[in-house]
PASE-602005 format. One record per residue: residue in one letter; residue number from 1; x, y, z of N, C-alpha, C, O in turn. Coordinates in steps of 0.05 Angstrom, whole numbers. Example, Ala and Ser with C-alpha at 12.3 -4.5 7.8 and 13.67 -1.06 7.14 Angstrom:
BEGIN
ATOM   type   seq      n_u      n_v      n_w     ca_u     ca_v     ca_w      c_u      c_v      c_w      o_u      o_v      o_w
ATOM      A     1      264     -114      156      246      -90      156      264      -66      156      285      -66      169
ATOM      S     2      257      -45      142      273      -21      143      258        1      157      268       23      161
This chain:
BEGIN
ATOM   type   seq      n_u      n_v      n_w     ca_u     ca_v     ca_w      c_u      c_v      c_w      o_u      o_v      o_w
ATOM      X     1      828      626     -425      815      636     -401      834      654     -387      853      644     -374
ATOM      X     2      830      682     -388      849      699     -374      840      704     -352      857      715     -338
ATOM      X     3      816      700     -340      817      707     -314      803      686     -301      802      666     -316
ATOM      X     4      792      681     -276      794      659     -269      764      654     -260      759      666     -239
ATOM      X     5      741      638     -272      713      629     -266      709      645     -234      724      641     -215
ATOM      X     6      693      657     -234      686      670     -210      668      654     -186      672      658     -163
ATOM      X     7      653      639     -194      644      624     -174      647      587     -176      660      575     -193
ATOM      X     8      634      577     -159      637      550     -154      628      540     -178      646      531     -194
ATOM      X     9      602      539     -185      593      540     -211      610      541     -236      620      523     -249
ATOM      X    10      612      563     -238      626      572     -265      664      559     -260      683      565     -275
ATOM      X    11      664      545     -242      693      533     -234      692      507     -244      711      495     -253
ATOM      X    12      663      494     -240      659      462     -244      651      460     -268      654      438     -278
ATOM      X    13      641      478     -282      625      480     -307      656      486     -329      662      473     -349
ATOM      X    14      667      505     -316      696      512     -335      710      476     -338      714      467     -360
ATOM      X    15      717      460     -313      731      442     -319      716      418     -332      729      400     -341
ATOM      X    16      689      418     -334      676      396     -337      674      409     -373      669      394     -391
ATOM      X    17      678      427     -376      674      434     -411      703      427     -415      700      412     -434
ATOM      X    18      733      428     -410      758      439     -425      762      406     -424      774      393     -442
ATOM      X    19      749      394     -398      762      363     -401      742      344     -424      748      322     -433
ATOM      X    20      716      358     -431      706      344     -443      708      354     -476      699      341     -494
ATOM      X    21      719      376     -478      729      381     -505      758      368     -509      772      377     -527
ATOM      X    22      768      348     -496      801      350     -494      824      373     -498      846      372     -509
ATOM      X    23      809      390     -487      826      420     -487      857      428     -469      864      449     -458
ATOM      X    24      866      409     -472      885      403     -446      907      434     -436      913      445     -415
ATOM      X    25      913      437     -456      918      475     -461      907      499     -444      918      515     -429
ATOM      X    26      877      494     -453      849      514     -426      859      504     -404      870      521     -391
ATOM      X    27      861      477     -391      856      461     -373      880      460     -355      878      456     -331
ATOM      X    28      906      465     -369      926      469     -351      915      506     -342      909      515     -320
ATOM      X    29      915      522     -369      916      548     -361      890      550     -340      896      567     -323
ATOM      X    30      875      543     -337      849      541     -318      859      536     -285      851      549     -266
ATOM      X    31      879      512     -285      887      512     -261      908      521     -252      916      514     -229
ATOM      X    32      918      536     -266      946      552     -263      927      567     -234      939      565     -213
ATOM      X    33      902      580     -233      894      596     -210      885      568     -179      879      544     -181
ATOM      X    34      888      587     -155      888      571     -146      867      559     -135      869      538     -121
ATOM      X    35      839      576     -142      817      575     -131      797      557     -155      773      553     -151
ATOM      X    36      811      548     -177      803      524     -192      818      491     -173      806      470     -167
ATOM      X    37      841      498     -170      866      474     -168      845      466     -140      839      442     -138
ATOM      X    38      834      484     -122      822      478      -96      801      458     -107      803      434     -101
ATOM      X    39      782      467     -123      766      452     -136      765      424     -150      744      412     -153
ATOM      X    40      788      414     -157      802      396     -182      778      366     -166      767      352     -182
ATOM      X    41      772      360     -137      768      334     -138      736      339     -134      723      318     -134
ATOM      X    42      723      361     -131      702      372     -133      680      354     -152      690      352     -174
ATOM      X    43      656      341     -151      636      335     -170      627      349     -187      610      367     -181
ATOM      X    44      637      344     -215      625      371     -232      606      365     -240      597      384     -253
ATOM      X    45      585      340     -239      559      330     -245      557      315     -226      572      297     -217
ATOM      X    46      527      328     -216      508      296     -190      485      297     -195      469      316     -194
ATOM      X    47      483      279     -200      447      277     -201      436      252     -191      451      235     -181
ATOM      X    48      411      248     -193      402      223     -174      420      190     -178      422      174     -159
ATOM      X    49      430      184     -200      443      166     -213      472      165     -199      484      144     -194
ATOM      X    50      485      198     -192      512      190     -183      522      219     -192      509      237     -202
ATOM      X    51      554      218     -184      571      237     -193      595      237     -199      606      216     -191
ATOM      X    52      608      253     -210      633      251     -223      659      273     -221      655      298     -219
ATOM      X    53      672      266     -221      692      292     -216      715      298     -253      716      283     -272
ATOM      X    54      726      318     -251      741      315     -285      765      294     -286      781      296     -305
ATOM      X    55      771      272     -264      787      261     -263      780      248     -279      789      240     -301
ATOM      X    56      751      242     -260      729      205     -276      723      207     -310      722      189     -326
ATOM      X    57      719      228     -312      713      246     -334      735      240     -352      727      226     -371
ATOM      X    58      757      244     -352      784      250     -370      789      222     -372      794      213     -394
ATOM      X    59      790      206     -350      798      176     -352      771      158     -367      774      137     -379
ATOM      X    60      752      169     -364      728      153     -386      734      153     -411      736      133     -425
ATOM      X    61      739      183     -418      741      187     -444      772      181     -465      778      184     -489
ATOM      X    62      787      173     -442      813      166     -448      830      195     -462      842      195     -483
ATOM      X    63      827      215     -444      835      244     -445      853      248     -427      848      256     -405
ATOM      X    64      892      240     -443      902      220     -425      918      250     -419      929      254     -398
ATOM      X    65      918      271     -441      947      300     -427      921      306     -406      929      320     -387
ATOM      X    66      893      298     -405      879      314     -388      888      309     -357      894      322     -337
ATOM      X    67      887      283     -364      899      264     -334      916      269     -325      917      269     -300
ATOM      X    68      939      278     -340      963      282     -328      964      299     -318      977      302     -297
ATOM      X    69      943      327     -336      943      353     -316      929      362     -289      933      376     -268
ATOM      X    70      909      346     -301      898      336     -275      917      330     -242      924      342     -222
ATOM      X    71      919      305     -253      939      293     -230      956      312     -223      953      318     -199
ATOM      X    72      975      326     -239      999      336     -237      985      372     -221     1001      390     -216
ATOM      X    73      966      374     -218      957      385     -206      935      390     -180      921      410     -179
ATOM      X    74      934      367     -160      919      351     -135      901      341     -149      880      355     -146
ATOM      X    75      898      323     -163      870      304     -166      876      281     -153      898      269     -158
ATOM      X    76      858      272     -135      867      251     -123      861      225     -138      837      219     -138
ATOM      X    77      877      210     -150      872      183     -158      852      172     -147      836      168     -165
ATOM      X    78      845      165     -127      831      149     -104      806      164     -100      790      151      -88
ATOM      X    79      799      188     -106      779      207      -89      752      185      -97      751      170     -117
ATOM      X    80      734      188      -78      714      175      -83      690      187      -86      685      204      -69
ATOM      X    81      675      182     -101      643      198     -108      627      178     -112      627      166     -133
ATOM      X    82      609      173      -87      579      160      -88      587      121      -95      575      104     -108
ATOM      X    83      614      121      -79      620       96      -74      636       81     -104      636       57     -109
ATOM      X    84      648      101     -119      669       98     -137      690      120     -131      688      141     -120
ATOM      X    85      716      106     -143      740      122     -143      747      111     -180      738       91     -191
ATOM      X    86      771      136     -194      773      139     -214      771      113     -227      754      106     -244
ATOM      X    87      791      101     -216      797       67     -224      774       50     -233      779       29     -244
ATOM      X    88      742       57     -228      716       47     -239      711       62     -266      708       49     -287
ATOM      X    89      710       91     -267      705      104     -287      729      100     -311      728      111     -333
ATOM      X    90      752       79     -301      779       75     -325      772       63     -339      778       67     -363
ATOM      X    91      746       29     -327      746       14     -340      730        9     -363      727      -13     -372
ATOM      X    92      717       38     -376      705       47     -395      726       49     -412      718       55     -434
ATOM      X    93      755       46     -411      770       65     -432      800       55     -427      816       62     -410
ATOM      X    94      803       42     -441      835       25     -430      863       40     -434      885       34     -426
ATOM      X    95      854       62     -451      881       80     -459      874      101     -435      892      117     -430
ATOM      X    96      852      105     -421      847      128     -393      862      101     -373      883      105     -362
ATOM      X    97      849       79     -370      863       67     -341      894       59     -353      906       51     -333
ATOM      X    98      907       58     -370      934       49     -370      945       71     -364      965       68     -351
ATOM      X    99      938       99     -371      940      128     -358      938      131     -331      959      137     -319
ATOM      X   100      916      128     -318      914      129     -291      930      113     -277      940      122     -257
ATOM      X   101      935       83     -286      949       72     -270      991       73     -269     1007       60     -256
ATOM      X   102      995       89     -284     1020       98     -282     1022      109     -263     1044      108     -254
ATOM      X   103     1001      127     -244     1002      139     -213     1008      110     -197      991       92     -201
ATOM      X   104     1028      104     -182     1032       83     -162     1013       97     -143     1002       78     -132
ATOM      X   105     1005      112     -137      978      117     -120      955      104     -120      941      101     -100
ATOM      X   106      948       95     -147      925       83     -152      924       51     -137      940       33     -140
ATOM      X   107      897       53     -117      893       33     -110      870       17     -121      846       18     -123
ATOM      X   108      898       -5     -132      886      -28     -159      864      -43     -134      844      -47     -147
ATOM      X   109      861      -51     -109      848      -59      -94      824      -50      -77      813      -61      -57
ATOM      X   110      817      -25      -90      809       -6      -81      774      -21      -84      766      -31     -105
ATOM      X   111      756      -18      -60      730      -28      -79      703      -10      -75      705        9      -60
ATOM      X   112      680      -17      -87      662        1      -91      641       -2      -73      643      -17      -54
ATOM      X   113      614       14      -76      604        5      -52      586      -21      -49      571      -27      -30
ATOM      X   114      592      -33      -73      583      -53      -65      602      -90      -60      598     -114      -61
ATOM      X   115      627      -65      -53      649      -92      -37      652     -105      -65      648     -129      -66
ATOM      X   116      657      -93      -88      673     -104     -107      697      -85     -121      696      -61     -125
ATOM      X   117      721     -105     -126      741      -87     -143      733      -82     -173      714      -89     -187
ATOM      X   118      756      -67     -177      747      -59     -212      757      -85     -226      742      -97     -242
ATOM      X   119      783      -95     -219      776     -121     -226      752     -140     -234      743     -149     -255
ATOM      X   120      747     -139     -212      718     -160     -206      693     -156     -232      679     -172     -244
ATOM      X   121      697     -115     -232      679     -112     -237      680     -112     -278      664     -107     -296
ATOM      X   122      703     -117     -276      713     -122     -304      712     -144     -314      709     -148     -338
ATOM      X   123      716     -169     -290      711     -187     -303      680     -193     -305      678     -209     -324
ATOM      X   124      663     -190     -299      632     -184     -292      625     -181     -326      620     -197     -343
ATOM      X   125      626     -145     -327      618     -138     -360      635     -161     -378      626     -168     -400
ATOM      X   126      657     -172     -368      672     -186     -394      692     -168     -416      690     -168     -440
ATOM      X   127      710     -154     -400      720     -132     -416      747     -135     -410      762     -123     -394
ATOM      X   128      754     -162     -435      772     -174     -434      803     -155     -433      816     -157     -412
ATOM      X   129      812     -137     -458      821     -124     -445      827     -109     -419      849     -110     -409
ATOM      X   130      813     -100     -412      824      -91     -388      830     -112     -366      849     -111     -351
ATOM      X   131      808     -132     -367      820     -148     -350      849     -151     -345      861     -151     -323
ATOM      X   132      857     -155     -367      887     -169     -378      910     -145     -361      929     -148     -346
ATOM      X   133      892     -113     -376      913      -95     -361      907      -92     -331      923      -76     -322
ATOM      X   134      891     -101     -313      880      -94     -282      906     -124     -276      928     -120     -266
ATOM      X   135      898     -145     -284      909     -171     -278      943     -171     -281      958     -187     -270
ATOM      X   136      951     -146     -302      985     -150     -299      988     -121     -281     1010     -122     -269
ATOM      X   137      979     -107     -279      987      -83     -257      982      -95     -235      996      -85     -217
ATOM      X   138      968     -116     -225      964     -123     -188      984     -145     -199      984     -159     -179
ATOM      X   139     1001     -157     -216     1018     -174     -214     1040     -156     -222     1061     -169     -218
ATOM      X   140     1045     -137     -230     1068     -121     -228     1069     -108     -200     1090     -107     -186
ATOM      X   141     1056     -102     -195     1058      -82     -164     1060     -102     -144     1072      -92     -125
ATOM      X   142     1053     -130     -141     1062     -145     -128     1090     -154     -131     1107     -153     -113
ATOM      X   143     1093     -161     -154     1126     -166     -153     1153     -146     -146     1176     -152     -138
ATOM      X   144     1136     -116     -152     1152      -94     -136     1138      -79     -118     1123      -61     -124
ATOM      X   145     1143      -88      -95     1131      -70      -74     1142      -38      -78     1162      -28      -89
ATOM      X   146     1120      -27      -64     1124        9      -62     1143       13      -41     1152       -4      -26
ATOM      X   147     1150       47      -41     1179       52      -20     1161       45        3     1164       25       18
ATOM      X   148     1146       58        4     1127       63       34     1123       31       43     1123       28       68
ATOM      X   149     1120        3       26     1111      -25       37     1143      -30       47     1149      -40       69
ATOM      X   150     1165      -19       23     1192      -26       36     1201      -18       53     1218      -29       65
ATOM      X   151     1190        7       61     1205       26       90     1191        6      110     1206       -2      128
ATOM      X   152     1170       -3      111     1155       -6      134     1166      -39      141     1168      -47      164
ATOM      X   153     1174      -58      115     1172      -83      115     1202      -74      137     1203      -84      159
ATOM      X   154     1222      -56      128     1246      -53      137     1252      -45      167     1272      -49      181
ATOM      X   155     1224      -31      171     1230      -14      205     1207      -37      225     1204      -34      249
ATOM      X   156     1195      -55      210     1186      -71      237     1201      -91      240     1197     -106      260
C-alpha cells in the first residue's frame, strides 16, 4: 500500500483485511501513515450483535506479529467495544492471549458488561487451557507487582 486509504472507510476496511489475511508486512506499512495509526482502536465491524476493533481481531485469530504491530503502534490493550476489551476476544485463541498478555498493560481483572472477568468467563465455556494461562498470569503479576503499584506502595 503506497499511499494511504483515503477515507474512514477504506482505513477500517484496509486494517480489517491485512489483519485478517495475517499480512503483518501491509499492516505495519499501513500504519507507518498517521491517519491509519489515529484509527488503530477504531471498530472495524458493528453490527447489531457487537463490534470489534483489529486488535480483537489479531488476538482471536492468534495473529501474534499482527499484535505486536498493532500494540507497538497505539492499540490500546484495554480499549473497550460494546462492553469487551481485547482480553475477551484472546480467549478464543491461547497463542493470541499469551501474546496479548506480555503487554503488562493488560488488565487480567478487567470485566465485561456483565460484571464478569475473562477468567470467569473461561472458566464458564470450560477452556481449560486458558484457564491455566489467565490463572498463572494473575498469579505471576501478583507475585510481582508493577513500577506504578511500587512507586505508589513507596510514596504513601
Amino acid at each position: 500500500m503506497h499511499c494511504p486509504p483515503s477515507t474512514s472507510e477504506e482505513i477500517l476496511f484496509a486494517l480489517y483485511y491485512v489483519v485478517l489475511a495475517n499480512n503483518y508486512r501491509e499492516l505495519h506499512q499501513l500504519l507507518t501513515h498517521e491517519v491509519c495509526r489515529r484509527m488503530v482502536n477504531s471498530p472495524i465491524i458493528r453490527d447489531p450483535s457487537g463490534g470489534f476493533n483489529a486488535l480483537m481481531l489479531a488476538v482471536t485469530l492468534g495473529h501474534n506479529e499482527c499484535v505486536r504491530i498493532l500494540i507497538s503502534n497505539g492499540a490500546d490493550v484495554n480499549f473497550r467495544i460494546d462492553g469487551t476489551t481485547p482480553i475477551f476476544w484472546a480467549l478464543r485463541n491461547s497463542d493470541g492471549l499469551r501474546k496479548l498478555l506480555e503487554d503488562s498493560r493488560v488488565d487480567v481483572h478487567a470485566t465485561d458488561s456483565a460484571g464478569k472477568t475473562a477468567l470467569q468467563r473461561a472458566r464458564e465455556k470450560r477452556l481449560t487451557k486458558v484457564v491455566h494461562i489467565l490463572d498463572k498470569e494473575i498469579q505471576r503479576r501478583s507475585d510481582n507487582p508493577s513500577y506504578e503499584e511500587t512507586k505508589a506502595l513507596l510514596t504513601s
